[in-house]
Structures are given as C-alpha cells and as structure tokens.
N, C-alpha and C positions, 0 to 999 in steps of 0.2 A: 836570526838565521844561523843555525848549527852546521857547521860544516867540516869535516874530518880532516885530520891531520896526517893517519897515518896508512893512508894509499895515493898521497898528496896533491889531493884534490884542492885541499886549504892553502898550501904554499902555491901551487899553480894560480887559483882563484888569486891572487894577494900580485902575483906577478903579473897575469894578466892586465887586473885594475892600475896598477903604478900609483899615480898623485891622484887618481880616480878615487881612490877610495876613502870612505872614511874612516871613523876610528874603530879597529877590533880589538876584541878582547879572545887572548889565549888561555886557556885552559891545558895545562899540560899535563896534568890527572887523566883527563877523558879524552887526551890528546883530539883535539878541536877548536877552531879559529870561531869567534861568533861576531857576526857582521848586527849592525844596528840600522834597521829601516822602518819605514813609515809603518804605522800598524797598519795592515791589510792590503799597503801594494806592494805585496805578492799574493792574492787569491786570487789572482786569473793566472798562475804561472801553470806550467804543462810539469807537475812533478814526476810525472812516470820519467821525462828526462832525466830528474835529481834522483838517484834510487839510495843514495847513501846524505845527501844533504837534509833537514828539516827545518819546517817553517815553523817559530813559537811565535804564540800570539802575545799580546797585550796583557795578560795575565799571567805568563811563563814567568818563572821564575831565573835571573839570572844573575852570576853572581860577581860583582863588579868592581874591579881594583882603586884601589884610591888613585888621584888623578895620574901621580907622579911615579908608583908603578911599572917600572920595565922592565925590572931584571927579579933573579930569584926563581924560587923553586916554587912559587904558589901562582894563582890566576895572576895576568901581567897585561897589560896594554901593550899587545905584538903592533898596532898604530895607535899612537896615543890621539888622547881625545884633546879636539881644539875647539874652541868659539866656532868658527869658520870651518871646520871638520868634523861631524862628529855623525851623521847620517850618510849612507851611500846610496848613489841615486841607483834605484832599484831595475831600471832596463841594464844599466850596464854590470852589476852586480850580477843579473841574472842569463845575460851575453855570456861574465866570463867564468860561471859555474857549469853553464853548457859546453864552455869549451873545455876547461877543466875535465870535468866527469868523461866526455867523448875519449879524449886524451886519456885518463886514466884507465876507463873499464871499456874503452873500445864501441864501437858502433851496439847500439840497444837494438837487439831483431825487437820486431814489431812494434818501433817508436818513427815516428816521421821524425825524418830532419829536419 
C-alpha cells in the first residue's frame, strides 16, 4: 500500500492507526509511507475513495530497509518491523486512509460516504 506523505494523508493514516498498525516503510525520495498487507485483501476496497493512495500487488517491487533502519536520509522503517508487528490488519488500515484522504482533500462529489 503506497501512500503520500506530502498532502499528509500518510502521517494522518499513521495517527489514525496508533499501536494498530504495523510495520511501514518511509520513502523520503518519493516522499511516501508504505504499509504492508495481506496480498489481495484490499481488492474489494472502493478506490475511487483513495484518489492519491495505490494498491501494489504481490509482485510490486518494493524497496526495504534493513531491520534496524530508522534514522537517515535513505528508505527507513518510520514503524519498525517486529515478529508480532509486521502486517496491518487491512479494515482498519483501510478505515483510516478513508479518514485521512476525506480530511485531506475534502468530501469526493460523486463518491458515497
């Protein structure tokens, strides 16, 4: 899950979730948070909602900081990855990218709430 940093949909999304979430990886080149979920549950997700977020599949390429990675100027684990952390459960992920984006870019005409 690709999500933008700089109309900050990414830091809202990250506050939203709190302990909810699990481990993302920053990108501070393509200024973008990327969340880690199951492959395919999000292909029932309503993306006309997400109009700046994208879903990568199973074969996307992405590119992943070693474990201990947090600080610096390259890709970083903005949540680091744990045993016990490292997936976010994707209703609530996708709860608080709807809230995010609404928050950001304002009620969507022609999208149901």
């Amino acid at each position: 899950m690709r999500v933008p940093l700089a109309i900050g949909i990414g830091k809202r999304t990250l506050d939203l979730l709190g302990e909810a979430t699990g481990a993302a990886i920053e990108n501070p080149f393509d200024k973008v948070l990327y969340w880690l979920i199951a492959p395919g549950s999000a292909a029932h997700w309503d993306m006309s909602r997400l109009p700046d977020v994208a879903v990568w599949g199973a074969t996307a390429y992405i590119e992943v900081p070693p474990v201990g990675c947090r600080k610096g100027l390259g890709i970083r684990w903005r949540v680091p990855f744990r045993y016990d952390r490292h997936l976010t459960a994707p209703a609530a992920l996708y709860a608080a990218l709807r809230t995010a984006t609404r928050e950001a870019l304002g009620p969507r005409e022609g999208v149901p709430r």
